[in-house]
C-alpha positions in Angstrom: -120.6 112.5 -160.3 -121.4 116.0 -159.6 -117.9 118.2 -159.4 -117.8 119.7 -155.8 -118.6 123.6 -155.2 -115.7 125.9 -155.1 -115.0 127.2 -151.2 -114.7 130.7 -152.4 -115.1 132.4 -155.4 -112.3 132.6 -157.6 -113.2 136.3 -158.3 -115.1 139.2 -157.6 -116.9 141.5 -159.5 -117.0 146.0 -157.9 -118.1 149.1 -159.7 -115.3 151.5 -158.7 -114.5 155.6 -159.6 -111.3 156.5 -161.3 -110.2 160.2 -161.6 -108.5 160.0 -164.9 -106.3 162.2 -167.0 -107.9 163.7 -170.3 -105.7 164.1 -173.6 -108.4 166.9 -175.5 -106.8 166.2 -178.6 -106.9 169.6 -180.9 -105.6 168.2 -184.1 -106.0 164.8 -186.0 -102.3 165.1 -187.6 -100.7 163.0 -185.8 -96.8 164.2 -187.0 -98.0 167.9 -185.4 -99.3 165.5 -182.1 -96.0 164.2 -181.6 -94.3 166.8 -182.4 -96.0 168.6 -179.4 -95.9 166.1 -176.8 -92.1 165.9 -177.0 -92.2 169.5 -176.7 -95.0 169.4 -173.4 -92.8 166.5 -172.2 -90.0 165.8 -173.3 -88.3 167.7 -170.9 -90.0 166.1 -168.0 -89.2 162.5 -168.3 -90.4 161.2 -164.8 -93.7 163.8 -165.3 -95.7 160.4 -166.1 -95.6 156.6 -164.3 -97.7 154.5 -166.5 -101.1 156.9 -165.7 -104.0 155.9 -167.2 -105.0 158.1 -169.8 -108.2 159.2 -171.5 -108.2 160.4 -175.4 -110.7 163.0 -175.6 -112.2 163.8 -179.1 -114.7 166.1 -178.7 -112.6 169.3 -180.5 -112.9 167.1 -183.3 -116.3 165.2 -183.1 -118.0 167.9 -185.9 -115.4 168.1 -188.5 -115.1 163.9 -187.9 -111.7 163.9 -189.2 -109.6 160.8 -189.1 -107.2 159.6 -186.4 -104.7 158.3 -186.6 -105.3 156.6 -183.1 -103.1 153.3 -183.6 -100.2 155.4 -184.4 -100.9 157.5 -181.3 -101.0 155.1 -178.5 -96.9 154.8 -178.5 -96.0 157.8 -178.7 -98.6 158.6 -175.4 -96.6 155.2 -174.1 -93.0 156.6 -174.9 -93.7 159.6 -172.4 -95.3 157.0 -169.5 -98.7 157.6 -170.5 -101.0 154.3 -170.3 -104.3 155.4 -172.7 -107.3 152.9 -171.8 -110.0 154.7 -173.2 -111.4 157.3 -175.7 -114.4 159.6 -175.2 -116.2 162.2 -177.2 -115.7 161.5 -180.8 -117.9 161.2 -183.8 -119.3 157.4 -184.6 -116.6 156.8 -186.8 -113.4 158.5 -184.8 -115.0 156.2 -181.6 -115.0 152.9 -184.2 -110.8 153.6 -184.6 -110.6 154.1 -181.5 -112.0 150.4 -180.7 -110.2 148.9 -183.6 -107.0 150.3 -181.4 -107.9 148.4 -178.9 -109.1 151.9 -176.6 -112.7 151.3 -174.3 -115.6 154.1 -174.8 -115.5 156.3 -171.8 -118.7 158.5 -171.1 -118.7 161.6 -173.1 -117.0 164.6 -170.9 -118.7 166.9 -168.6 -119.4 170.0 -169.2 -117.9 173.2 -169.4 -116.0 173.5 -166.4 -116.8 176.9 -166.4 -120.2 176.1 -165.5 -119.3 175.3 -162.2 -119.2 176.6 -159.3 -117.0 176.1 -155.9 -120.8 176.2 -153.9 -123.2 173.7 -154.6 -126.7 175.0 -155.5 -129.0 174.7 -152.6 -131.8 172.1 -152.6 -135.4 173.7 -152.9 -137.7 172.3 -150.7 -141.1 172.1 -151.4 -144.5 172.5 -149.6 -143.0 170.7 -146.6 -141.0 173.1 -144.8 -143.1 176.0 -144.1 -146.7 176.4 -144.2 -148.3 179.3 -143.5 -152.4 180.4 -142.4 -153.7 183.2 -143.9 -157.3 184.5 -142.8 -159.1 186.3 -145.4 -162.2 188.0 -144.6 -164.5 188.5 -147.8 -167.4 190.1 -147.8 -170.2 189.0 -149.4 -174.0 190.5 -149.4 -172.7 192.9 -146.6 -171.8 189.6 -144.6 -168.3 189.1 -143.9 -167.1 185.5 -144.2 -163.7 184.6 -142.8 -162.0 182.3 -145.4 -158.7 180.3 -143.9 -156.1 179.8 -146.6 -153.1 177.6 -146.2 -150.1 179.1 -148.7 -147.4 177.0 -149.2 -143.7 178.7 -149.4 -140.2 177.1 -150.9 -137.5 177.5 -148.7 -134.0 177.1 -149.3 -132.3 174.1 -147.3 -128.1 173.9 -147.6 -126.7 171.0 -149.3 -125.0 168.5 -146.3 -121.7 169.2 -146.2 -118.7 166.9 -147.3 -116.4 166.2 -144.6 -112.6 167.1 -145.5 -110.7 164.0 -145.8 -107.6 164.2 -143.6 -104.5 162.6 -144.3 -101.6 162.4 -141.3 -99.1 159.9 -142.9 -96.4 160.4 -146.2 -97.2 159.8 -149.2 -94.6 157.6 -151.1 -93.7 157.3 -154.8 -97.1 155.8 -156.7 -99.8 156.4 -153.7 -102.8 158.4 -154.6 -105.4 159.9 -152.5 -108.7 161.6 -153.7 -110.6 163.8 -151.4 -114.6 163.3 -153.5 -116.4 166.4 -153.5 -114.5 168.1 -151.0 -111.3 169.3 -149.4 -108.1 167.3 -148.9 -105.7 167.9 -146.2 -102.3 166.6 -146.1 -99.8 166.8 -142.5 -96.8 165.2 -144.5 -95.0 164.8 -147.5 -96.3 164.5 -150.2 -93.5 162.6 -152.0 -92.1 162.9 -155.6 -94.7 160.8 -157.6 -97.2 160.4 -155.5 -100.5 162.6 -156.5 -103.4 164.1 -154.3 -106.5 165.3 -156.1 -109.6 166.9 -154.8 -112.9 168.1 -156.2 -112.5 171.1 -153.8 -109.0 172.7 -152.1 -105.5 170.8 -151.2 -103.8 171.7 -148.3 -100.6 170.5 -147.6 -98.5 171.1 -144.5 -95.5 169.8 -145.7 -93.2 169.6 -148.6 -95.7 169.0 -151.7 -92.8 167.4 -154.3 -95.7 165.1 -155.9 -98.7 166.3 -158.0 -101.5 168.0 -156.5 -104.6 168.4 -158.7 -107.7 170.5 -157.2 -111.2 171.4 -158.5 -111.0 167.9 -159.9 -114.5 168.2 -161.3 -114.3 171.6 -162.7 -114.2 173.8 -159.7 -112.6 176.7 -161.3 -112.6 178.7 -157.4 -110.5 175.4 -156.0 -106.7 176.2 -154.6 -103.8 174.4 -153.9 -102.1 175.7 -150.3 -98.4 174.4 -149.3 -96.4 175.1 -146.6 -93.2 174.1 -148.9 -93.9 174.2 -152.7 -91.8 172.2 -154.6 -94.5 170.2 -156.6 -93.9 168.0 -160.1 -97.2 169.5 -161.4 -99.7 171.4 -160.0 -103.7 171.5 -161.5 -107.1 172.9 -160.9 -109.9 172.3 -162.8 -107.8 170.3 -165.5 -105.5 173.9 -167.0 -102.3 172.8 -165.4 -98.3 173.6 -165.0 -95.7 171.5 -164.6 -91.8 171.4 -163.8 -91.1 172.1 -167.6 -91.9 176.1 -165.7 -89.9 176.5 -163.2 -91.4 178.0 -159.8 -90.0 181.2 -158.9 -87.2 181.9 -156.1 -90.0 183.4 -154.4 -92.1 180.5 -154.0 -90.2 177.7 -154.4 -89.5 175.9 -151.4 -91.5 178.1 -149.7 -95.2 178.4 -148.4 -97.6 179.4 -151.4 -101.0 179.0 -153.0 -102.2 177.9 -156.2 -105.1 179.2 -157.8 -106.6 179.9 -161.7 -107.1 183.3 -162.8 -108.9 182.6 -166.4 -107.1 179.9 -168.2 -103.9 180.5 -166.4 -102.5 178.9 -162.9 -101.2 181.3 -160.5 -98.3 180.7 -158.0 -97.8 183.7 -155.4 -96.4 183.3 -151.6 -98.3 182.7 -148.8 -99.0 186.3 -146.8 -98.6 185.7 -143.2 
């Protein structure tokens, strides 16, 4: 007797995007790894909540040294970090890395350097404008009129990205990603909640949680608050966190966030 169908699947099966954090791992000892995580974190114990984490490899791909990544994943856990995956290593450093139980993540993308806060505009070929172009030539002292078409590439803007507009608080654990363009906020953005963006953050509230802008290597992104008072702040992965404390003059207060080089910058708001 045949078994009867099931009325609805039991499961089903969706690509999805996560924006990740990246640990770029700069040494394989791990007693110095430890040793500077406590010192990055130790004095921000509610920094993390069980984020998923990616180990990055790629500083240490072409000397291939060993990792020690089974010995690792605790101490990432002790300070509320939840590694899933590994990315960038040499065959061998991405085989540990299995063994530990990690998934292979795509390699990273490139320099973020290489990016900039304007997309390149599309070039469109011998479809936009065509233009005649008579040509007398003269041939045997007869003059022959010769009609030419000449094809010419003209720029055409990328579409825009609409900005994603959020009017309701964001509570403990809520996350909202603005893809490829600009996030803006019109309430709290509560302690441990995060809002990322590939472009700028604006928040017209108090922004307690984490804000993280240029999520894709826009090194031109900013982070704009009407009351700074965020856990950690980011653009284009350099961040700072509550481990530096804000100054008196922008704490609390309306301010912007922006990278100059390698290092975040936090200045008032000019009205």
């Amino acid at each position: 007797m045949p078994l009867p169908a099931l009325a609805k699947s039991a499961f089903d099966l969706k690509s999805t995007a996560w924006t990740l954090t990246a640990l770029r791992l700069q040494s394989a000892d791990l007693a110095t790894l430890v040793t500077a995580l406590d010192q990055r974190f130790g004095d921000s114990p509610g920094l993390f909540d069980n984020d998923p984490l990616v180990i990055d490899l790629s500083p240490l791909r072409e000397a291939d040294e060993a990792v020690d990544i089974a010995g690792l994943l605790p101490q990432l856990r002790r300070h509320h970090l939840l590694p899933i995956a590994a990315q960038g290593g040499s065959p061998a450093q991405m085989a540990a890395a299995r063994a530990a139980g990690l998934a292979e993540a795509l390699d990273a993308a490139p320099d973020a350097g290489a990016v900039t806060s304007t997309a390149a505009p599309a070039v469109a070929r011998e479809v936009e404008v065509r233009e005649v172009q008579v040509v007398h030539e003269i041939v045997r002292d007869v003059v022959h009129e010769v009609v030419r078409e000449v094809v010419r590439e003209v720029e055409v803007p990328a579409p825009a990205v609409p900005t994603l507009v959020v009017d309701k608080p964001l509570r403990s654990g809520q996350r909202v990603y603005a893809r490829g363009g600009d996030l803006v906020v019109l309430a709290v953005v509560s302690f441990g909640a995060e809002v990322i963006a590939d472009g700028n953050i604006h928040v017209y509230a108090p922004l307690r949680g984490r804000a993280i802008a240029g999520a894709r290597g826009n090194t031109e992104a900013r982070i704009f608050s009407t009351c700074l008072e965020a856990q950690l702040v980011a653009i284009a992965g350099i961040y700072r966190t509550t481990e530096t404390p804000l100054p008196a003059d922008v704490l609390g207060q309306p301010a912007q966030v922006w990278l100059e080089g390698e290092k975040i910058i936090v200045e008032p708001l000019k009205a």
